[in-house]
N, C-alpha and C positions, 0 to 999 in steps of 0.2 A: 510397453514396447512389444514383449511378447504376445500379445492381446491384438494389437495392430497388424503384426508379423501375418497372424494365424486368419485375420478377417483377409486381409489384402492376399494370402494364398487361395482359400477359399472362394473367394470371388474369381481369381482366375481360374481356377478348376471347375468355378460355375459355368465361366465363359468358355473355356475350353473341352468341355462334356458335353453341352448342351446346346444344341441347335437354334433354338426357339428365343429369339432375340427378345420377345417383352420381357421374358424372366430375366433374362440379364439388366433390362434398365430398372426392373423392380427393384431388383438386390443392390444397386447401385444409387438408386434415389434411396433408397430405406436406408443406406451408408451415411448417406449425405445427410438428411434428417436429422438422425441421429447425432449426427457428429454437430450440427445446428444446435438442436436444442442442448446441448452439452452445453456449449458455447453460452448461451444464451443462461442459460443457471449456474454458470460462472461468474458469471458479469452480475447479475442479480446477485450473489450471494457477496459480491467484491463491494460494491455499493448500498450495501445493505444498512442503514440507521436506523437503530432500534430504539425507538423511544418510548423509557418505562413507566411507569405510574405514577411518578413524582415529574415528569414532563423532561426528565433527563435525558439527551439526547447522546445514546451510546454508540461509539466508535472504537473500534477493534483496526488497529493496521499491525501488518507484518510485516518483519523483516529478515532478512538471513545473510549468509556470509557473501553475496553476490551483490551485497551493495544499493537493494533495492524496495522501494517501497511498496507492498499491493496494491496501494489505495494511493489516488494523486487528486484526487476531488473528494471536499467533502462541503457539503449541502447546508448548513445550517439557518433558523432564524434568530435573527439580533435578539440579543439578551436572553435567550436562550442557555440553559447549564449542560454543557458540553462532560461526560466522562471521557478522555481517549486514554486508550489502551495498548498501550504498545509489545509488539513478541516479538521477541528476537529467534527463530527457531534455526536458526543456525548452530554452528560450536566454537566459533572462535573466542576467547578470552576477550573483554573488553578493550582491554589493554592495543587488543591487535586488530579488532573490526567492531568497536563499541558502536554504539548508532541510539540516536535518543529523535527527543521532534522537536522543534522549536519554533512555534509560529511567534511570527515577524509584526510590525505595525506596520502600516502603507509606507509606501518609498524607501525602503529600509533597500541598499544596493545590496545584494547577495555576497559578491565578491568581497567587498568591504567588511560585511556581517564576517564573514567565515575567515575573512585572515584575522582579526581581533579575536573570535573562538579559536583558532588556531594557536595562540598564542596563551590559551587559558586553559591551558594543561593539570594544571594543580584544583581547577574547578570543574572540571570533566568539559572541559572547553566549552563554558560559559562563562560570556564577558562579565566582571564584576560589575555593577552596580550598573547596569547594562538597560537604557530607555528603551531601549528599541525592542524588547521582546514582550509579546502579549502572556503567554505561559511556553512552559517546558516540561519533558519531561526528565526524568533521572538518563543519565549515560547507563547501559547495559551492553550486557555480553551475552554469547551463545546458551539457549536455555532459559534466559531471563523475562522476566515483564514487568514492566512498571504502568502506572497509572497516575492522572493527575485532571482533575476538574475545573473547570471555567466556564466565563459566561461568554458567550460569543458578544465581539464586540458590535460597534455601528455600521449596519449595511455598505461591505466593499470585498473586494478580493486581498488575501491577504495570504502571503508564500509561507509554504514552511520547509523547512530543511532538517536534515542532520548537521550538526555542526562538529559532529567528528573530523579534523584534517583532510580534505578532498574529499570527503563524499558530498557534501553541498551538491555537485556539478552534477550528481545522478539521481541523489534522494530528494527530492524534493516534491510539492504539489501545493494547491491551493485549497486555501479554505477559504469559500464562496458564501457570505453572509448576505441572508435576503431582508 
């Protein structure tokens, strides 16, 4: 913020001192650029799948106390061994803003999923004995990370969620199997 403050004063004092109009749209394109390619190695670094020597195809999402996931696409090929990794880098106690991943099999209604995890408190709101999930990972709290391995299943789009009480409706994203 301070950093912003200090470029956006700067630039008016460029424009306000100096007469010579191309300098001013120089330092205003070189603003812009800049704030692009920012952008631009944000979004690369978000989507980023790192696939190791053993052909593991590793995923890292985040999470925090606002409910929300980094990553809402993830790219994989069928049968493919998926690591995902989840962080909670938030600080609330699970108890209060727990948050895990739980990808879904096709047709699996969200609303459906999530009042049945709703209701499975004493499992960290996974449905006992429950067909409908491909893998999960551990319910976690502020600070925490868990992880948990699979194979990507048969080419289709498949939802995942948190299935913490209400957070379904905002955590969620797809895993896109090719």
């Amino acid at each position: 913020m301070k950093v912003r403050l200090i470029t956006l004063l700067s630039v008016f004092l460029l424009i306000g001192c100096n007469g010579n109009d191309s300098k001013n749209k120089d330092v205003i394109k070189l603003k812009s650029q800049t704030e692009k390619s920012t952008k631009k190695t944000l979004s690369k670094q978000k989507n980023t799948l790192v696939i190791d020597d053993n052909g593991v195809a590793n995923v890292v999402i985040t999470t925090n106390d606002a409910m929300k996931f980094d990553i809402n696409k993830i790219n994989v090929a069928s049968g493919q061994k998926i690591r995902l990794t989840l962080k909670h880098v938030g600080q609330l106690d699970k108890r209060v803003m727990g948050h895990n991943v739980v990808i879904l099999k096709k047709g699996v209604v969200l609303s459906t999923f999530a009042a049945k995890a709703g209701s499975a408190s004493k499992n960290d709101y996974i449905p006992a004995k429950s067909s409908e999930i491909i893998a999960h990972t551990a319910m976690i709290g502020g600070g925490e990370t868990t992880e948990i391995e699979f194979v990507a299943p048969e080419p289709g789009v498949y939802d995942y969620i948190c299935s913490f009480p209400g957070h379904y409706a905002m955590m969620r994203g797809k895993l896109i199997v090719k």
